[in-house]
LUMNUZA-274932 format. One record per residue: residue number from 1; x, y, z of N, C-alpha, C, CB in turn. Coordinates in steps of 0.1 Angstrom, whole numbers, plus 5000, padded with zeros to 4 digits. Glycine has a CB too. Layout:
<atoms>
<atom><resi>NUM</resi><n_c1>X</n_c1><n_c2>Y</n_c2><n_c3>Z</n_c3><ca_c1>X</ca_c1><ca_c2>Y</ca_c2><ca_c3>Z</ca_c3><c_c1>X</c_c1><c_c2>Y</c_c2><c_c3>Z</c_c3><cb_c1>X</cb_c1><cb_c2>Y</cb_c2><cb_c3>Z</cb_c3></atom>
...
</atoms>
This chain:
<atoms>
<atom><resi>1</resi><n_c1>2149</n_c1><n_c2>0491</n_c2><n_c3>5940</n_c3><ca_c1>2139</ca_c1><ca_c2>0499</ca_c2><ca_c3>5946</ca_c3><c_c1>2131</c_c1><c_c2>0490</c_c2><c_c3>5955</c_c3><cb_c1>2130</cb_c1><cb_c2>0505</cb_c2><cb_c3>5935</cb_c3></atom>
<atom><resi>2</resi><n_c1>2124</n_c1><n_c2>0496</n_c2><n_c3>5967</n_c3><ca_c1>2113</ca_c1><ca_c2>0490</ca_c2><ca_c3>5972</ca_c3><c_c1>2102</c_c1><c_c2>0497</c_c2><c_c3>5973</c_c3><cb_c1>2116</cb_c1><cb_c2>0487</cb_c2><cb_c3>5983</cb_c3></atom>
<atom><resi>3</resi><n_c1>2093</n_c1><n_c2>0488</n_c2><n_c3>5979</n_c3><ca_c1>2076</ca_c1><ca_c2>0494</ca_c2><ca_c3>5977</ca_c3><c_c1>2071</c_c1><c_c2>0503</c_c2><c_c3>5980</c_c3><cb_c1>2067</cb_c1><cb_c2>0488</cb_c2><cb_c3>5983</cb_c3></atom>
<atom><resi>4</resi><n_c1>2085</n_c1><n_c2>0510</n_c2><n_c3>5996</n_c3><ca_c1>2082</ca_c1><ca_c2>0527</ca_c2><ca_c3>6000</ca_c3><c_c1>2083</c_c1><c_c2>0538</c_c2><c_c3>5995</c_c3><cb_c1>2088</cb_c1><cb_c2>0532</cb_c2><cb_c3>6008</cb_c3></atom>
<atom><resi>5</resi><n_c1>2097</n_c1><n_c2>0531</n_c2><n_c3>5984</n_c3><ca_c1>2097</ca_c1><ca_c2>0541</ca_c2><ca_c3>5978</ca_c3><c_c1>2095</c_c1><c_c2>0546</c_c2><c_c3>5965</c_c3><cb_c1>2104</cb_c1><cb_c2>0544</cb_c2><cb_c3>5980</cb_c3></atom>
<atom><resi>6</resi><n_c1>2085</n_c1><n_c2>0535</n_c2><n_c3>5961</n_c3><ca_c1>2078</ca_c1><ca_c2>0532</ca_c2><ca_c3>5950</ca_c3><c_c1>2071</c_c1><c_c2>0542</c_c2><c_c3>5950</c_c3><cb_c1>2072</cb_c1><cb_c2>0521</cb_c2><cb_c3>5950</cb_c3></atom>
<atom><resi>7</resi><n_c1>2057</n_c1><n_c2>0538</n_c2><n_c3>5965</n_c3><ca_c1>2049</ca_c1><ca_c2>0546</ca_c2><ca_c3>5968</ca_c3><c_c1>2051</c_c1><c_c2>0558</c_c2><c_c3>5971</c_c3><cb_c1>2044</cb_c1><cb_c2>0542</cb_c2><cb_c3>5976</cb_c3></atom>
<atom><resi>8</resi><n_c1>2067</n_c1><n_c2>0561</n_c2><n_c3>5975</n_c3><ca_c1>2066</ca_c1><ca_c2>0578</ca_c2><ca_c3>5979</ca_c3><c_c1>2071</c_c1><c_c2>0586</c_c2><c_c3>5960</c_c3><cb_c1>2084</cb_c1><cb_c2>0583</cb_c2><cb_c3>5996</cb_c3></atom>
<atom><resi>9</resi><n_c1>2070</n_c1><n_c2>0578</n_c2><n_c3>5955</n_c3><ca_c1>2071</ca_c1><ca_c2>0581</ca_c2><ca_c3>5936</ca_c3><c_c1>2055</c_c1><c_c2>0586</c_c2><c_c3>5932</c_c3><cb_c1>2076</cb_c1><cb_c2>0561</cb_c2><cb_c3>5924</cb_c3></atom>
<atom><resi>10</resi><n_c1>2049</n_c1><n_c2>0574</n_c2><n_c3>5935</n_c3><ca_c1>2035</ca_c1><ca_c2>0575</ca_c2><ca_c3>5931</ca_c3><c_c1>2031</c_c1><c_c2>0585</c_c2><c_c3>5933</c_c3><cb_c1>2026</cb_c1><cb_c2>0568</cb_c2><cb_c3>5937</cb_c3></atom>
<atom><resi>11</resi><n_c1>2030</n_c1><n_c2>0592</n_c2><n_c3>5946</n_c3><ca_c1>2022</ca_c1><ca_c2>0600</ca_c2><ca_c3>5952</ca_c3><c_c1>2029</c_c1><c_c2>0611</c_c2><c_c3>5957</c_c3><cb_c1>2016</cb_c1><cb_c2>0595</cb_c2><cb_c3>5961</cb_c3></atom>
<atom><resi>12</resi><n_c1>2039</n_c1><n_c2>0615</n_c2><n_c3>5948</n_c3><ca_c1>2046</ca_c1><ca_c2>0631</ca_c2><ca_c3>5950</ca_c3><c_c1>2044</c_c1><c_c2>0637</c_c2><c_c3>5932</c_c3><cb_c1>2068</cb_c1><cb_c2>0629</cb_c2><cb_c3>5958</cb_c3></atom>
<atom><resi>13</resi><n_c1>2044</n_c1><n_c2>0640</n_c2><n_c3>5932</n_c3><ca_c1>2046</ca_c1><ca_c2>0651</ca_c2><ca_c3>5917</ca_c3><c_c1>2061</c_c1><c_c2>0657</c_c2><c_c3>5915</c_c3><cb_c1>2034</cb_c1><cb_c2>0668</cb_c2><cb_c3>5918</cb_c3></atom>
<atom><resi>14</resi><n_c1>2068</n_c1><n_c2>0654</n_c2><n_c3>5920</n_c3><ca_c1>2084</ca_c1><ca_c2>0653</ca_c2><ca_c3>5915</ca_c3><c_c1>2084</c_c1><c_c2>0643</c_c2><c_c3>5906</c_c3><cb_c1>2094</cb_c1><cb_c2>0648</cb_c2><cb_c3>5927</cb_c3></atom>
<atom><resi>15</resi><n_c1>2091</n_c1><n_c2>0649</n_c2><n_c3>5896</n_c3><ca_c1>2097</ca_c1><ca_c2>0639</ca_c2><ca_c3>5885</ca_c3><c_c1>2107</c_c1><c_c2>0632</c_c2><c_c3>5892</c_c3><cb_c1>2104</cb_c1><cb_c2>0645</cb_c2><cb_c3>5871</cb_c3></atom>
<atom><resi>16</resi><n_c1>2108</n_c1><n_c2>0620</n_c2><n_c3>5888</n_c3><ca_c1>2116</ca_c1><ca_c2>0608</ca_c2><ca_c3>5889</ca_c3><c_c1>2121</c_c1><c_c2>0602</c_c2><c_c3>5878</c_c3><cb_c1>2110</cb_c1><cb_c2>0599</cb_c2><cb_c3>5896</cb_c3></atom>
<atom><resi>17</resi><n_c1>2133</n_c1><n_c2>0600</n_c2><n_c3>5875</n_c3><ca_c1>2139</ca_c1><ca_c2>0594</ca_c2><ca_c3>5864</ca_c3><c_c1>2142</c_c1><c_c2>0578</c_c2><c_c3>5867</c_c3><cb_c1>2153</cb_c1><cb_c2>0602</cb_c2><cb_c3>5861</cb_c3></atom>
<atom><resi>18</resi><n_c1>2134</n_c1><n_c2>0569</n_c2><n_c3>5866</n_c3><ca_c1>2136</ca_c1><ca_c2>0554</ca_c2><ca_c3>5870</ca_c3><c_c1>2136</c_c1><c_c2>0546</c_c2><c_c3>5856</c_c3><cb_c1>2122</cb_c1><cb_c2>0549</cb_c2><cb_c3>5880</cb_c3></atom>
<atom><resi>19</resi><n_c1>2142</n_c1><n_c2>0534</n_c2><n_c3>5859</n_c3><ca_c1>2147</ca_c1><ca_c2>0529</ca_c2><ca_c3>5850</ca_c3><c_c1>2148</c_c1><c_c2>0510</c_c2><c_c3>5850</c_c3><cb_c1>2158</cb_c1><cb_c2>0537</cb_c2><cb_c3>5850</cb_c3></atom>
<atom><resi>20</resi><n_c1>2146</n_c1><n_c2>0505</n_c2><n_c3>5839</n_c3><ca_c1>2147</ca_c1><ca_c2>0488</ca_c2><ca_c3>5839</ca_c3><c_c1>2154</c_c1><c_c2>0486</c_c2><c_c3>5830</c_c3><cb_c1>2135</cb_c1><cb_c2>0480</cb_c2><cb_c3>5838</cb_c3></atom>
<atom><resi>21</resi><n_c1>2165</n_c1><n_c2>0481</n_c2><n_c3>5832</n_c3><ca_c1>2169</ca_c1><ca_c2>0473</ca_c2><ca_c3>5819</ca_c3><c_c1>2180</c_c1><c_c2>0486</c_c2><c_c3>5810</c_c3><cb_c1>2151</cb_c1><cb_c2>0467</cb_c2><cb_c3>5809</cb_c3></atom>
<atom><resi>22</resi><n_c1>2185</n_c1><n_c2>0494</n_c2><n_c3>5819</n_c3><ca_c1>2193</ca_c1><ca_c2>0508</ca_c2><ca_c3>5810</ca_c3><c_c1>2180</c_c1><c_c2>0515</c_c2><c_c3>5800</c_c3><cb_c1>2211</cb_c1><cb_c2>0500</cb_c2><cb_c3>5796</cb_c3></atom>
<atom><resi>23</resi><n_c1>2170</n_c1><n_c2>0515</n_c2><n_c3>5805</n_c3><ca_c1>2159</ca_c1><ca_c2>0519</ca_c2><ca_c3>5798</ca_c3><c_c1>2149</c_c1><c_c2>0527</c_c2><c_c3>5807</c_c3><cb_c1>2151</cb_c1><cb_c2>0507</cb_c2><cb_c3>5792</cb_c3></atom>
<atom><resi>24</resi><n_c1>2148</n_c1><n_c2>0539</n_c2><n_c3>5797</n_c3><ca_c1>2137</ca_c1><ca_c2>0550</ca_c2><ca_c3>5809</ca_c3><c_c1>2121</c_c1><c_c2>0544</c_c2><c_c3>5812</c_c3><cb_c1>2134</cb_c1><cb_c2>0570</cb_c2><cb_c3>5799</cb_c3></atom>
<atom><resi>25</resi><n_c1>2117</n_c1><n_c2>0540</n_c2><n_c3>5821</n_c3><ca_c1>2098</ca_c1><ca_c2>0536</ca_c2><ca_c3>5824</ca_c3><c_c1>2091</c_c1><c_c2>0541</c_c2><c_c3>5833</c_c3><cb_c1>2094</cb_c1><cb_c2>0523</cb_c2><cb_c3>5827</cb_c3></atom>
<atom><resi>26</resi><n_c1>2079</n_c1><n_c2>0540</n_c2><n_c3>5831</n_c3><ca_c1>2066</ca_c1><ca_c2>0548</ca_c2><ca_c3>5842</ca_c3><c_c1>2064</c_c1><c_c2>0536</c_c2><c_c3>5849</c_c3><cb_c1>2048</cb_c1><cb_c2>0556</cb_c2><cb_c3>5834</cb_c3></atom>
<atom><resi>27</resi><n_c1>2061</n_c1><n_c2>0539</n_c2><n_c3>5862</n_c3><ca_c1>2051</ca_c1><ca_c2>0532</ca_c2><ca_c3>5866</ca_c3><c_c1>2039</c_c1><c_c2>0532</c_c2><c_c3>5864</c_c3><cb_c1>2051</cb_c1><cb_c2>0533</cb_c2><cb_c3>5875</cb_c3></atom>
<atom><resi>28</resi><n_c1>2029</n_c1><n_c2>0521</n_c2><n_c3>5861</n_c3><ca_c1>2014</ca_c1><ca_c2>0520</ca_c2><ca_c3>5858</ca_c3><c_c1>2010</c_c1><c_c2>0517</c_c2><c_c3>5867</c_c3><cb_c1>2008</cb_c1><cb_c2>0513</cb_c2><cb_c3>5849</cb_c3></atom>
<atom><resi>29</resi><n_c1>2011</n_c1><n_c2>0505</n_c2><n_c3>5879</n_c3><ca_c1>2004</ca_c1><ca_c2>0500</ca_c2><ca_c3>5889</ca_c3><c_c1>2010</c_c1><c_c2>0492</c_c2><c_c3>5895</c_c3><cb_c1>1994</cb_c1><cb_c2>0496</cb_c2><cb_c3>5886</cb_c3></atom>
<atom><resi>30</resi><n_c1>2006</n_c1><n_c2>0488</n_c2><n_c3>5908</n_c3><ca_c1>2018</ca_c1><ca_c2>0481</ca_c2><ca_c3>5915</ca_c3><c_c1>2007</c_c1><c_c2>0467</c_c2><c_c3>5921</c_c3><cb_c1>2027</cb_c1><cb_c2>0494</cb_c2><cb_c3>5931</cb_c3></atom>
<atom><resi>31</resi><n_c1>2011</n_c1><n_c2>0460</n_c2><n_c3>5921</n_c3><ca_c1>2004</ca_c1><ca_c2>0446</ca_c2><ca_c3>5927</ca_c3><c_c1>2014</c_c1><c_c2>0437</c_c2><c_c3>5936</c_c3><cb_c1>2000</cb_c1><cb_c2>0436</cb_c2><cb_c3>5913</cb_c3></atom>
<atom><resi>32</resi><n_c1>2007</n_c1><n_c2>0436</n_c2><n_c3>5948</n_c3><ca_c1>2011</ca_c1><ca_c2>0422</ca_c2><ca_c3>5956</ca_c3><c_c1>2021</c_c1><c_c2>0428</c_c2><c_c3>5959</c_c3><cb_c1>2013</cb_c1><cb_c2>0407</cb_c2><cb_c3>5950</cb_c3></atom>
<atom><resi>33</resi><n_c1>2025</n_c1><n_c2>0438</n_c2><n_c3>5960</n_c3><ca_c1>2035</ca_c1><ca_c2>0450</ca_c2><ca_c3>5969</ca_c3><c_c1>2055</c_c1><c_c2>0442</c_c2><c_c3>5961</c_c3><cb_c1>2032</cb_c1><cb_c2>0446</cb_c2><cb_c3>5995</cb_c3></atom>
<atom><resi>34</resi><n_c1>2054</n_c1><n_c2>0439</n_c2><n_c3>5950</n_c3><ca_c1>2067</ca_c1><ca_c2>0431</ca_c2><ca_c3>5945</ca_c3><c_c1>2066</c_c1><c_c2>0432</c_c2><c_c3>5928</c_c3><cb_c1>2066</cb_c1><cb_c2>0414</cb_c2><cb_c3>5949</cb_c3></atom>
<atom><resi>35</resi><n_c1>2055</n_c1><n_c2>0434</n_c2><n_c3>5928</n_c3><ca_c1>2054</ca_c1><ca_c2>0435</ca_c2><ca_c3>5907</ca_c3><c_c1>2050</c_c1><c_c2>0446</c_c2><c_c3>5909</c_c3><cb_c1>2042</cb_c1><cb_c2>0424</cb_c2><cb_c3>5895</cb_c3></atom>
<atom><resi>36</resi><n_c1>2056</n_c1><n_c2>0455</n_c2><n_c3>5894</n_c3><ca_c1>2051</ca_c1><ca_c2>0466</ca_c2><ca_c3>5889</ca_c3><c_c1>2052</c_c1><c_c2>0465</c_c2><c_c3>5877</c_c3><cb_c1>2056</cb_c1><cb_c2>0477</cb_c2><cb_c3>5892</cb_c3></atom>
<atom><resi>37</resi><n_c1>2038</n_c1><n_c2>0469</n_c2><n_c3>5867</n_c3><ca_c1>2036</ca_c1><ca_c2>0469</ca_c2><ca_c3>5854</ca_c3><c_c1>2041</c_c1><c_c2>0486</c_c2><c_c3>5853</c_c3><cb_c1>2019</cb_c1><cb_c2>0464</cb_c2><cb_c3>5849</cb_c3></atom>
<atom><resi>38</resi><n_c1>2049</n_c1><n_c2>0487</n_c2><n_c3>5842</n_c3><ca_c1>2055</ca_c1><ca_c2>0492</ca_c2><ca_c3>5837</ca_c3><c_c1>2057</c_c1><c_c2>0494</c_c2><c_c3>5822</c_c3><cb_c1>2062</cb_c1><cb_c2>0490</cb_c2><cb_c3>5842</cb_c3></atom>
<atom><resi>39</resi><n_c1>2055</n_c1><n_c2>0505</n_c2><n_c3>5816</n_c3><ca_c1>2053</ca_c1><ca_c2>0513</ca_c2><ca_c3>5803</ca_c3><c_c1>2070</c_c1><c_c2>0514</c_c2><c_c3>5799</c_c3><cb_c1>2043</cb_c1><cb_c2>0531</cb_c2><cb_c3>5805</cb_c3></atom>
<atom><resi>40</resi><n_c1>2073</n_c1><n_c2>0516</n_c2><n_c3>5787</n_c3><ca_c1>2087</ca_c1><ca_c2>0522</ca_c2><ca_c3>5781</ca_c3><c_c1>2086</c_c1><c_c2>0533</c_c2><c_c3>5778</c_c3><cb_c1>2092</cb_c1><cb_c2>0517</cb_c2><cb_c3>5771</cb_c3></atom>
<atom><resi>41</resi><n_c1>2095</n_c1><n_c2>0544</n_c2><n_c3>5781</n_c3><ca_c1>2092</ca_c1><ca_c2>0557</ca_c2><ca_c3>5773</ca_c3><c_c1>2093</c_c1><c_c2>0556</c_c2><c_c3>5760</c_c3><cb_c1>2100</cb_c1><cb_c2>0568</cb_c2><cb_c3>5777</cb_c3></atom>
<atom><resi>42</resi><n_c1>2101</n_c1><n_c2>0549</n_c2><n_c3>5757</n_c3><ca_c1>2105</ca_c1><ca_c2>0552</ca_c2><ca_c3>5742</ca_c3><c_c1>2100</c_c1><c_c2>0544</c_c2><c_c3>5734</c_c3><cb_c1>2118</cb_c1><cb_c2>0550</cb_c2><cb_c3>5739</cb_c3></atom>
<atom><resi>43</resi><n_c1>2087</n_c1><n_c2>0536</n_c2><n_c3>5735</n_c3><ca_c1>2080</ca_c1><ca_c2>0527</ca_c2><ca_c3>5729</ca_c3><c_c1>2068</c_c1><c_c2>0526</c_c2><c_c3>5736</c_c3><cb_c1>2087</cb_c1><cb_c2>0515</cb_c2><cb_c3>5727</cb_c3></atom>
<atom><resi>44</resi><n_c1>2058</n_c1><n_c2>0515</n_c2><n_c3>5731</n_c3><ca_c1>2042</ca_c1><ca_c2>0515</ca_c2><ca_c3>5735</ca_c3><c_c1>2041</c_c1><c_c2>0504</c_c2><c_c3>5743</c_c3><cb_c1>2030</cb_c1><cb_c2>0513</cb_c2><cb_c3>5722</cb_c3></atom>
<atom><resi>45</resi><n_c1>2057</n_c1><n_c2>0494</n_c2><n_c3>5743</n_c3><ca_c1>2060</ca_c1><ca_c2>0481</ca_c2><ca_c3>5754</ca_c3><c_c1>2057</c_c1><c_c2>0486</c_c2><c_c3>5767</c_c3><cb_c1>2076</cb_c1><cb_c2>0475</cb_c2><cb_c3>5754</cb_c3></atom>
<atom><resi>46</resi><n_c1>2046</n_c1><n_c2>0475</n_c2><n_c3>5775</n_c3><ca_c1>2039</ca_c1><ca_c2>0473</ca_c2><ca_c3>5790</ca_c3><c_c1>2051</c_c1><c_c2>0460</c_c2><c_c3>5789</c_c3><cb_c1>2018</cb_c1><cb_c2>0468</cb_c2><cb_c3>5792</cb_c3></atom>
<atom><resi>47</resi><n_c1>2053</n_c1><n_c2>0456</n_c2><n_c3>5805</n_c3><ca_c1>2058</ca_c1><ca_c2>0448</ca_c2><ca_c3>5809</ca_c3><c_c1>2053</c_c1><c_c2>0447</c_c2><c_c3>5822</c_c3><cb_c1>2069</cb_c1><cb_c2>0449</cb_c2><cb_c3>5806</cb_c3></atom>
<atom><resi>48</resi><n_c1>2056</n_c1><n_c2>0430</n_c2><n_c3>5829</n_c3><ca_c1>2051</ca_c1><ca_c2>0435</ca_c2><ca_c3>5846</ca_c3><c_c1>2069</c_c1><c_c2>0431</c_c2><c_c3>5850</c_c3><cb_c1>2034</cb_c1><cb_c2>0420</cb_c2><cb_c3>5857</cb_c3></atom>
<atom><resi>49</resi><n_c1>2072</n_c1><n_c2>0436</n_c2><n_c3>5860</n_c3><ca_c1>2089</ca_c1><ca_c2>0432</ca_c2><ca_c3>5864</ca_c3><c_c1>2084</c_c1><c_c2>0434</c_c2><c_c3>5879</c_c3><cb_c1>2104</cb_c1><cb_c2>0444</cb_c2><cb_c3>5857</cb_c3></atom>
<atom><resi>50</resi><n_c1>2098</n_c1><n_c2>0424</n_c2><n_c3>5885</n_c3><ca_c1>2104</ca_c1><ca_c2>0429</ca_c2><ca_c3>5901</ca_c3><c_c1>2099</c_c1><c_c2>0444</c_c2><c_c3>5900</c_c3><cb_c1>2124</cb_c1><cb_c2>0428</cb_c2><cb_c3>5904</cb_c3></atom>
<atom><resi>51</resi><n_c1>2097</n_c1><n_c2>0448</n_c2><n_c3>5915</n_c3><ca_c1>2100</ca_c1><ca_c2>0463</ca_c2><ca_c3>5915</ca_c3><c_c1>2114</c_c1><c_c2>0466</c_c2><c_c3>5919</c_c3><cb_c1>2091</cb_c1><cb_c2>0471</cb_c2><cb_c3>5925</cb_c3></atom>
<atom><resi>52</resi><n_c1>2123</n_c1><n_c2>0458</n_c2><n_c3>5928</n_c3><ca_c1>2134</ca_c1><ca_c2>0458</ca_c2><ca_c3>5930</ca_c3><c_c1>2142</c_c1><c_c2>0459</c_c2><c_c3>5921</c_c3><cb_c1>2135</cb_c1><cb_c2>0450</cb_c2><cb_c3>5935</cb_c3></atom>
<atom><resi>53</resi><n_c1>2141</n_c1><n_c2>0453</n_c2><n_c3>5907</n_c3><ca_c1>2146</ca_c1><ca_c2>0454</ca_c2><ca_c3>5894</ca_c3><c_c1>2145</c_c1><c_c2>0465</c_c2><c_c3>5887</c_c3><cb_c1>2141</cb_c1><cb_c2>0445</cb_c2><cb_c3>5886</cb_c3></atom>
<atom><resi>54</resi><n_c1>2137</n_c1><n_c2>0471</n_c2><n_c3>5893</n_c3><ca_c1>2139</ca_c1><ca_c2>0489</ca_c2><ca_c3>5891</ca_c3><c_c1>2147</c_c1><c_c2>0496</c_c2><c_c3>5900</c_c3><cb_c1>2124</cb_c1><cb_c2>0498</cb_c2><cb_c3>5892</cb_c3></atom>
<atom><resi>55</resi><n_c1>2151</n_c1><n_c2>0504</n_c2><n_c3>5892</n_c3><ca_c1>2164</ca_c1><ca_c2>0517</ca_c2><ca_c3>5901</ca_c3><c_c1>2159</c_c1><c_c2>0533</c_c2><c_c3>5895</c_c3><cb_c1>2186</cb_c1><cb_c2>0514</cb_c2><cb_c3>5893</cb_c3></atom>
<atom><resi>56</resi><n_c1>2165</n_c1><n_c2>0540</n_c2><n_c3>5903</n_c3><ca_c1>2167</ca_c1><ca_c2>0557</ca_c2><ca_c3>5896</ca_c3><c_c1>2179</c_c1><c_c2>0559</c_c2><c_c3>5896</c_c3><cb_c1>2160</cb_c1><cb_c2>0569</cb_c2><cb_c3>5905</cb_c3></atom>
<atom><resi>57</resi><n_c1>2179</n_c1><n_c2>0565</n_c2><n_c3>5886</n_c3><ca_c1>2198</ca_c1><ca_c2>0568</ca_c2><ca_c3>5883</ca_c3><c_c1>2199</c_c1><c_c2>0579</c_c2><c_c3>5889</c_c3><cb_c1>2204</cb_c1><cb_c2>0572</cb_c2><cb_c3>5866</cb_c3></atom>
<atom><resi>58</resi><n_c1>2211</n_c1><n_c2>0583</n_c2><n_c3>5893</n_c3><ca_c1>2216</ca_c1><ca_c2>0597</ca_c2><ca_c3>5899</ca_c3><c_c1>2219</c_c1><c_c2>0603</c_c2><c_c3>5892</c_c3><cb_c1>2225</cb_c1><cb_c2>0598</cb_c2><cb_c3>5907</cb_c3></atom>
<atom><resi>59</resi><n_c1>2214</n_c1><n_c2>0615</n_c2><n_c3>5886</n_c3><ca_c1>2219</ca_c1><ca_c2>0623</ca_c2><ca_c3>5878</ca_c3><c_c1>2232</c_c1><c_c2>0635</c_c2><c_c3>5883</c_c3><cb_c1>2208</cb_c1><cb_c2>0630</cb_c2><cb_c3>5874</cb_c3></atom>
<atom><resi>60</resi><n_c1>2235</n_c1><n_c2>0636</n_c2><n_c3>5899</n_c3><ca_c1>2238</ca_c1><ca_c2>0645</ca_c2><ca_c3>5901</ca_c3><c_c1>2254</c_c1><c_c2>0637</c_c2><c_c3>5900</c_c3><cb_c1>2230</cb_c1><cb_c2>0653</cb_c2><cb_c3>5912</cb_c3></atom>
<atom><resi>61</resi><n_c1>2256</n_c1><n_c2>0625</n_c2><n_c3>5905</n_c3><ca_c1>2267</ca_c1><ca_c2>0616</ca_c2><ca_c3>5903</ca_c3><c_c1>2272</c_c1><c_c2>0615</c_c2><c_c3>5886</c_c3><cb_c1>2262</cb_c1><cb_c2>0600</cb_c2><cb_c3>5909</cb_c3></atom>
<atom><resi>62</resi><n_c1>2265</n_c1><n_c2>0612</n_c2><n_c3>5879</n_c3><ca_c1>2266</ca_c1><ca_c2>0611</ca_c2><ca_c3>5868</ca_c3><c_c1>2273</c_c1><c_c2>0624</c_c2><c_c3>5859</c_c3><cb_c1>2254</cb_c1><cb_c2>0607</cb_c2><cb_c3>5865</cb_c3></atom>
<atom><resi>63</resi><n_c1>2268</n_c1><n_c2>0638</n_c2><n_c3>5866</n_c3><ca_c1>2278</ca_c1><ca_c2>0648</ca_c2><ca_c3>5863</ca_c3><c_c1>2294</c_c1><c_c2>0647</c_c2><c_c3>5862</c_c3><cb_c1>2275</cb_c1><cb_c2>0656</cb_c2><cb_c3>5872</cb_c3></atom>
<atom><resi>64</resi><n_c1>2295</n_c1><n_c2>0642</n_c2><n_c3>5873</n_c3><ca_c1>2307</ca_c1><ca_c2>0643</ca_c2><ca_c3>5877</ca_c3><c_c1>2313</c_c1><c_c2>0634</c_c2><c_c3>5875</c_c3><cb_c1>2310</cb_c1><cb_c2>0646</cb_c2><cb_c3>5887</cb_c3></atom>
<atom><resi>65</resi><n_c1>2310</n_c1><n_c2>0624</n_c2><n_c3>5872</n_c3><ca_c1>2320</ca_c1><ca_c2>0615</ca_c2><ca_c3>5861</ca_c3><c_c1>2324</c_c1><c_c2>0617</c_c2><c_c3>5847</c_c3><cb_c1>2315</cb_c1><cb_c2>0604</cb_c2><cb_c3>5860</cb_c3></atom>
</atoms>
């Protein structure tokens, strides 16, 4: 991921399915346009990571395999 389209995540109300680590997370806040603190869905773990180290999976690819 990069920072545009980070920002175009932030600030649309479309769900987005993004992900670190084969693990579902929110964005919380973005700093210095390269780190993003990041929540786990499936637990109360914050982390700060790359934002680049984040992806969105394709669900529509993932069908069809």
């Amino acid at each position: 991921m990069d920072i545009a389209r980070i920002n175009e995540v932030l600030n649309n109300k479309e769900k987005v399915d993004i992900f670190y680590n084969e693990r579902p997370v929110w964005i919380q806040e973005v700093s210095n346009n390269s780190i993003a603190k990041i929540g786990f869905v499936d637990n109360f773990e914050e982390k700060d990571v790359y934002i680049t180290d984040l992806y969105e999976r394709n669900l529509q690819q993932q069908e069809w395999l």
